[in-house]
C-alpha positions in Angstrom: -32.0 1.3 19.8 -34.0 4.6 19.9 -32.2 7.1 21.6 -29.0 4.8 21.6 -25.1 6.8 20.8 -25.0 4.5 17.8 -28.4 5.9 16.4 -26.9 8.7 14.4 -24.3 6.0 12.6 -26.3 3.6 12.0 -29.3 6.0 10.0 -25.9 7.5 8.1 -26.1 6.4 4.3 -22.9 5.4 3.7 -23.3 2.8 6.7 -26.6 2.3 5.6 -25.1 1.6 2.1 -22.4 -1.0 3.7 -25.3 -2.6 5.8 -27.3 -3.0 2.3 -24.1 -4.6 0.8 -23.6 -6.8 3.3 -27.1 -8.0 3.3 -26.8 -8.4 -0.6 -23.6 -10.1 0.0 -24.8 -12.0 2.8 -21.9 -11.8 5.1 -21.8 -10.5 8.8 -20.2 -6.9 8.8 -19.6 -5.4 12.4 -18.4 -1.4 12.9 -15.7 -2.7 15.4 -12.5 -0.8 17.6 -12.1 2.8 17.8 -15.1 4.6 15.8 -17.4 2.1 18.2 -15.3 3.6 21.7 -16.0 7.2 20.2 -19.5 6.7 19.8 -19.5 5.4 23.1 -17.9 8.6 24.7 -19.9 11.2 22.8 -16.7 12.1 20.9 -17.1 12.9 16.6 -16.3 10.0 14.5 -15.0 10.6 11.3 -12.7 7.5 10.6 -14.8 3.9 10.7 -13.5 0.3 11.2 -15.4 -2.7 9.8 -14.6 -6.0 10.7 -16.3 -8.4 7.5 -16.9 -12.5 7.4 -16.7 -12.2 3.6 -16.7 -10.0 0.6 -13.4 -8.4 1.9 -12.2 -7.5 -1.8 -15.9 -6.9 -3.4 -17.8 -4.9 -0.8 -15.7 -2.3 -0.3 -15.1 -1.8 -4.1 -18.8 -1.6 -4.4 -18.8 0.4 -1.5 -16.4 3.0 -2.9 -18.5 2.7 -6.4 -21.6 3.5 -5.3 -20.8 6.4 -2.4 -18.5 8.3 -5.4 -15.6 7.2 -2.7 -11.6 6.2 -3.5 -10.7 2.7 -2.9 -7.4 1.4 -2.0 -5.3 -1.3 -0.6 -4.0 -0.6 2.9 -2.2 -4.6 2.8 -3.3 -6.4 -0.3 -1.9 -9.7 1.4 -4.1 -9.3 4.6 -6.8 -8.1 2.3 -7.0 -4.8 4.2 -8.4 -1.6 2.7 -9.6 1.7 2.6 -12.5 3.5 1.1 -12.4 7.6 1.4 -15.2 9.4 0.8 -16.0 13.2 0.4 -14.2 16.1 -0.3 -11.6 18.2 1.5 -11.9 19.1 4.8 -15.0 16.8 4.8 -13.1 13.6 4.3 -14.3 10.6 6.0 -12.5 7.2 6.5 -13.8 3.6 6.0 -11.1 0.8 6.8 -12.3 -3.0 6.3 -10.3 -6.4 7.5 -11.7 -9.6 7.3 -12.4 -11.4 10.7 -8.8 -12.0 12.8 -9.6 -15.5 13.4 -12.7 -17.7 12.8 -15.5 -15.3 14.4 -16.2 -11.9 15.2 -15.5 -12.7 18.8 -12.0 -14.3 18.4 -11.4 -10.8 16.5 -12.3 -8.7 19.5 -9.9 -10.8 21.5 -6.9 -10.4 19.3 -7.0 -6.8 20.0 -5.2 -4.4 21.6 -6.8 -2.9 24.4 -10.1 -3.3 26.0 -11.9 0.0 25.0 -11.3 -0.9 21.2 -12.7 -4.7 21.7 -16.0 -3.6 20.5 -18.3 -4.4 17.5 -21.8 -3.2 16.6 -23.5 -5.7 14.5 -24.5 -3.7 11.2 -27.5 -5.5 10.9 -30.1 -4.5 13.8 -31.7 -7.2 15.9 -28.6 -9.8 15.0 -26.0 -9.0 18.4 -26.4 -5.6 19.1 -23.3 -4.2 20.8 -20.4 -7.0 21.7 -18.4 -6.6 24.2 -16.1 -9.8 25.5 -13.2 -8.1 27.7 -15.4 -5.3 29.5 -14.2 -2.5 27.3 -17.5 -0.1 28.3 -16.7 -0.5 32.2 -13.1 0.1 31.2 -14.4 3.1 28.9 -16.6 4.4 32.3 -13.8 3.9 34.4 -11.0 5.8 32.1 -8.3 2.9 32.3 -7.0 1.5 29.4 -6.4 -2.2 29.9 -4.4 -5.2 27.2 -7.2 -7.5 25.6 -4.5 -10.1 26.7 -1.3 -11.0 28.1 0.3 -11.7 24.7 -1.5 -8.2 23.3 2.4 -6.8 23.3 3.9 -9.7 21.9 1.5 -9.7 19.2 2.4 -6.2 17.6 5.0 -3.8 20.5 3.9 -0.8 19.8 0.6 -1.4 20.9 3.1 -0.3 24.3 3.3 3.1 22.8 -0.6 3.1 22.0 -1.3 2.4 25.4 0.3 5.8 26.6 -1.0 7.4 23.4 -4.9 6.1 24.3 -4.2 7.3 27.8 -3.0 10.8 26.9 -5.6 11.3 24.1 -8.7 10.2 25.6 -7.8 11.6 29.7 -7.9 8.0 30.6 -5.0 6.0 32.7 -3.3 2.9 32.1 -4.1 0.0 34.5 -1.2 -1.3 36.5 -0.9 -4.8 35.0 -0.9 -3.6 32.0 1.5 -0.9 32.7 3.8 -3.9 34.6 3.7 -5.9 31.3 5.0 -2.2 29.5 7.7 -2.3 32.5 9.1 -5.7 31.7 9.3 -5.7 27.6 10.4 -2.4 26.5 13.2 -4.0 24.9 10.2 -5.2 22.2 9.7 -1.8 20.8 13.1 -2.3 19.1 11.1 -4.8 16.6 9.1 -1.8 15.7 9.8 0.4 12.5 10.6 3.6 13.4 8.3 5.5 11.6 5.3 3.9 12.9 7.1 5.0 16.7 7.3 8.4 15.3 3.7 8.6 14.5 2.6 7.4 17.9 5.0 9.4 19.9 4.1 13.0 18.3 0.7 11.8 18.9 1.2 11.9 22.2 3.2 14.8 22.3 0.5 16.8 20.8 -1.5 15.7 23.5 -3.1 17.9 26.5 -0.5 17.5 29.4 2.8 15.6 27.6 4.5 16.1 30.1 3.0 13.8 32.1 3.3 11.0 29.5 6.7 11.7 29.2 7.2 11.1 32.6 5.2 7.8 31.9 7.4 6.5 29.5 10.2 7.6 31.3 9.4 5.0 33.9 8.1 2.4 31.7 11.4 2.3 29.7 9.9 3.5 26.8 11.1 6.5 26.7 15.2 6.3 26.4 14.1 3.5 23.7 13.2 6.2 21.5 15.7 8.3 22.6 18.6 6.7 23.7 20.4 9.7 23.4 18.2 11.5 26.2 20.4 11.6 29.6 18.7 9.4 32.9 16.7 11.1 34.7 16.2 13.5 31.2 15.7 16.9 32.3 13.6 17.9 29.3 10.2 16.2 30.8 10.3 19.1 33.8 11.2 21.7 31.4 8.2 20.2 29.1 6.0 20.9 32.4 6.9 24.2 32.5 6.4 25.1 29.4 2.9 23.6 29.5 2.2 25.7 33.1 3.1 29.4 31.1 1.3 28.5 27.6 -1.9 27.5 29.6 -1.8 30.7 31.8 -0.7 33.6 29.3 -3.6 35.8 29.5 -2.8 35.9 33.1 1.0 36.0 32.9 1.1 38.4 29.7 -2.4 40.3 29.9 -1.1 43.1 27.1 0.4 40.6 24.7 -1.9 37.8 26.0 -4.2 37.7 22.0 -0.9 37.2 20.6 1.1 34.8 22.4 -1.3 31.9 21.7 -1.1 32.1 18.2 2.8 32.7 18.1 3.1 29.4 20.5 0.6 27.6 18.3 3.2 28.2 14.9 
């Protein structure tokens, strides 16, 4: 894999370390979703996924023993955890799940959204890089696209992620997937609230809002999470607006225009 994105992860030595204990352990272990995508894209990856076939209680212990990390549960029942490891401003995240099905290919396609059904076998020379649903021509392309028809109806909010993905990463949301947004938005209402809240500030934190806004908007999404908003809610071309004068200030305000930024920022 010389000269591979995945080079500088995989000679790491905390994913060295998991590789060893995996090994010793002898299950498969796979670096899988999002840290695989930002690899992919050149983009910094600070919080890592690993999908395991075994060990999911007694390698990451170990694992958080022997890098001086933090261990705990993220949900004890689905034997999901965490592992943190360095200090402030340094931190780095290690999540591991056991397989979501039988194999690490029915996992990839129980997931959300193309881009994130990736997996890097740990181990080199057993797989390589996996990818079932097309996410790297999806990733080349900029479209996020479901894994599957029932991707929604599996967990709703992956609706709001879709928007969130597409706002985060400058990608767009293919239109079937976008159609199956259109005809459920009523799902979102089996969502707890403060996981929407979470996505939706991510997204309004996001380069452009506006123009997710105006996605949700027409999705349906978007009076679901505020159904107090009025229809067509004026707020989204005022939100444009506002966007248009904060990018532009050392133009619009060249005396003032070092101070404005920071003032906007707070």
């Amino acid at each position: 894999m010389t000269g591979h994105p995945f080079d500088s992860i995989l000679v790491d030595e905390r994913i060295r370390l998991i590789t060893q204990l995996a090994g010793s352990f002898r299950v498969p272990a796979f670096l899988v979703g999002g840290s695989v995508r930002d690899a992919v894209m050149g983009r910094p990856v600070r919080d890592y996924d690993f999908a395991l076939g075994g060990a999911v209680c007694e390698l990451p212990r170990e694992f958080a023993a022997r890098s001086g990390g933090t261990f705990f549960w993220l949900d004890r029942e689905r034997r999901q955890s965490r592992v943190l490891t360095g200090r402030e401003g340094e931190r780095l995240t290690f999540d591991f799940a056991p397989f979501r099905g039988d194999t690490i290919r029915e996992d990839l396609n129980l997931r959300d959204f193309t881009i994130n059904s990736l997996a890097l076998s740990l181990i080199r020379g057993e797989g390589g890089l996996l990818d079932p649903s097309g996410g790297m021509d999806d990733i080349r392309a900029g479209i996020v696209r479901m894994c599957s028809r029932a991707a929604f109806a599996d967990d709703p909010l992956r609706m709001l992620r879709a928007f969130r993905f597409a706002a985060t990463l400058g990608f767009t949301v293919e239109e079937r997937t976008l159609e199956a947004v259109r005809s459920n938005p009523v799902l979102l209402g089996k969502v707890a609230g403060e996981r929407i809240r979470d996505e939706f500030f991510f997204i309004l934190g996001a380069p452009e809002a506006w123009g997710s806004l105006e996605g949700l908007h027409q999705s349906g999404l978007l009076s679901r999470i505020i159904p107090e908003l009025p229809d067509p809610p004026r707020g989204i071309a005022l939100a444009a607006s506002v966007e248009r004068v904060a990018g532009e200030v050392d133009r619009l305000f060249p005396e003032d225009g070092p101070l404005l930024p920071d003032h906007l920022q707070r």
